[in-house]
Backbone as a chain_set.jsonl record, in Angstrom:
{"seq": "XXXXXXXXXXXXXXXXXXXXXXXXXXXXXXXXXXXXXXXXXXXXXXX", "coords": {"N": [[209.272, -68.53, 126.259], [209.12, -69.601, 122.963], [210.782, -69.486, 119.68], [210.39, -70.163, 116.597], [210.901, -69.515, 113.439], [211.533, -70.32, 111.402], [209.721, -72.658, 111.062], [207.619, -71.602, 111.016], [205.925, -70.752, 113.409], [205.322, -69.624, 117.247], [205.868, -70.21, 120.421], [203.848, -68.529, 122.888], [204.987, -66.835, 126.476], [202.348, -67.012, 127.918], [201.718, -69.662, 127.107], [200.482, -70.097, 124.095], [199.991, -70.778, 121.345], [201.085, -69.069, 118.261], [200.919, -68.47, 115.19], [203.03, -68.071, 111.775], [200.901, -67.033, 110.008], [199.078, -65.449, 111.038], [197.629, -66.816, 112.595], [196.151, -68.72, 115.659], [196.315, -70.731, 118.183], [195.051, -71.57, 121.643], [195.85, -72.268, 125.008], [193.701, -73.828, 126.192], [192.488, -75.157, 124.005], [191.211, -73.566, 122.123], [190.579, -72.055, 118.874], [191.648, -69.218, 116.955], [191.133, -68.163, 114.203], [193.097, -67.168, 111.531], [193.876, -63.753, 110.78], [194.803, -61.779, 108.761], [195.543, -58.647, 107.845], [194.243, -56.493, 105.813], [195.825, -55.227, 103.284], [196.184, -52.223, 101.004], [198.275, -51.917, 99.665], [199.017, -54.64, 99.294], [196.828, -55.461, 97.446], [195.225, -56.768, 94.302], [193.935, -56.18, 91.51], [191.636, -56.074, 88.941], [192.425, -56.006, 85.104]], "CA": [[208.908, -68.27, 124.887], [210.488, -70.369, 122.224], [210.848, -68.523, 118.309], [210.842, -70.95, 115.246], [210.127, -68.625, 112.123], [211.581, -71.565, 110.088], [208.776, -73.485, 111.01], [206.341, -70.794, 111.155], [205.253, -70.739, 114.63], [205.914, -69.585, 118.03], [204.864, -70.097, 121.69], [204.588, -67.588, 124.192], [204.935, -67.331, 127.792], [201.557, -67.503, 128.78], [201.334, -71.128, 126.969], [199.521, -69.166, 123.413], [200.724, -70.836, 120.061], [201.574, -67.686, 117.255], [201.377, -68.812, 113.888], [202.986, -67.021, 111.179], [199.762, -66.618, 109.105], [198.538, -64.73, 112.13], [196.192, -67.605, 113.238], [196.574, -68.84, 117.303], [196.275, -72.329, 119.193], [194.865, -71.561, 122.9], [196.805, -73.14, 125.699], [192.547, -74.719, 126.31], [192.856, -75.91, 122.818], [190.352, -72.812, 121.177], [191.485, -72.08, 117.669], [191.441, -67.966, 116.754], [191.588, -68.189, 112.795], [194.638, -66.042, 111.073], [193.404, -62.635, 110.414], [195.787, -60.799, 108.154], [194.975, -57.309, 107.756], [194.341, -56.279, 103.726], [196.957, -54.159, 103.085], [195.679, -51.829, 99.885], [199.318, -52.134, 98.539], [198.604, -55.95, 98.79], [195.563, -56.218, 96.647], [195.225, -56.973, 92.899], [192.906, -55.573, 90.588], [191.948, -56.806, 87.405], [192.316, -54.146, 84.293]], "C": [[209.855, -69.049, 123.967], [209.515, -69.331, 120.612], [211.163, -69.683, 117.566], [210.281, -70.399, 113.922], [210.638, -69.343, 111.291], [211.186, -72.842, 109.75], [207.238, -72.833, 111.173], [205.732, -71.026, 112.233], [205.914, -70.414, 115.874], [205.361, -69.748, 119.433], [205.503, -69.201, 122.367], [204.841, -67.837, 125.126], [203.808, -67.684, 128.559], [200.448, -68.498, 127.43], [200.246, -70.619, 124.939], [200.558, -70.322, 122.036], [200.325, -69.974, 118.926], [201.771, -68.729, 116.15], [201.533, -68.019, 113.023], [201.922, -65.999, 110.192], [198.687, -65.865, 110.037], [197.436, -65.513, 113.493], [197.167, -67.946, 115.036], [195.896, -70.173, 117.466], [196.401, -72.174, 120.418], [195.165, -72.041, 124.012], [194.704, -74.26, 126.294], [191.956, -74.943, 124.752], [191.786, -74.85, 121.715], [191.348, -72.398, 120.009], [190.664, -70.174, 117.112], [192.072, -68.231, 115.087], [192.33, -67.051, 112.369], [193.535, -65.589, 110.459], [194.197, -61.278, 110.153], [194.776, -59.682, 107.5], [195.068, -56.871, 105.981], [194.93, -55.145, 104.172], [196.902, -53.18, 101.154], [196.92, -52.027, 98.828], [199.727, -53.987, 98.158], [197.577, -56.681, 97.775], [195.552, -55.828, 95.333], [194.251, -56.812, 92.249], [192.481, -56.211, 89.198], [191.34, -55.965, 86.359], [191.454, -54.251, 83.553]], "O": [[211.071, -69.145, 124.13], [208.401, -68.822, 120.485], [212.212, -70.261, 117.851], [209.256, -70.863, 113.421], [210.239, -69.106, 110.15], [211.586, -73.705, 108.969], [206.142, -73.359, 111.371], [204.711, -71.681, 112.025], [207.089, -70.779, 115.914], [204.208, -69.333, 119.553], [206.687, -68.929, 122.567], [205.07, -69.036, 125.286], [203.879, -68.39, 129.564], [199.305, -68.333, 127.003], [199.12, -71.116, 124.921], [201.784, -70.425, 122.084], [199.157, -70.116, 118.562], [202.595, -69.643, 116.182], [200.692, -67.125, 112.927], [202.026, -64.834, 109.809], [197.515, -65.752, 109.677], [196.873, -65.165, 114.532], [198.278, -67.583, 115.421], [194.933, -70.517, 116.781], [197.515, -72.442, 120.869], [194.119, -72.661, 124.203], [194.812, -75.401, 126.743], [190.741, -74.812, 124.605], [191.566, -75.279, 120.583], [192.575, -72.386, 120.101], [189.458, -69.982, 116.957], [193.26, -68.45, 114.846], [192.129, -65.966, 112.913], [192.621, -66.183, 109.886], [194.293, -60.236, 110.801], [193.702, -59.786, 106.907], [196.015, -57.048, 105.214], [194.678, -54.36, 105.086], [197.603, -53.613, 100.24], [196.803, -52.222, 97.618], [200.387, -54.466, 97.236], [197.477, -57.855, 97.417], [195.828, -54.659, 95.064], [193.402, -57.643, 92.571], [193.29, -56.854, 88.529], [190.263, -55.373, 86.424], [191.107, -53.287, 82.869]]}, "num_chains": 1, "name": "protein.A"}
């Protein structure tokens, strides 16, 4: 496993690239788009 959170990304052990925006890079090159969870104390309203 290598950790670079000051490049936003990490690989695991079984070959997976972790990006910090949640997205993934498949060790057979499929691409799982970042799927950050809405967080209700994240979202903006307009008054």
């Amino acid at each position: 496993m290598a950790y670079h959170p000051e490049q936003g990304w990490s690989l695991l052990c079984n070959g997976v690239l972790l990006f910090e925006d949640t997205g993934e890079l498949l060790p057979d090159g499929q691409i799982i788009a970042p799927h950050r969870p809405l967080d209700a104390g994240n979202i903006a309203t307009a008054a």
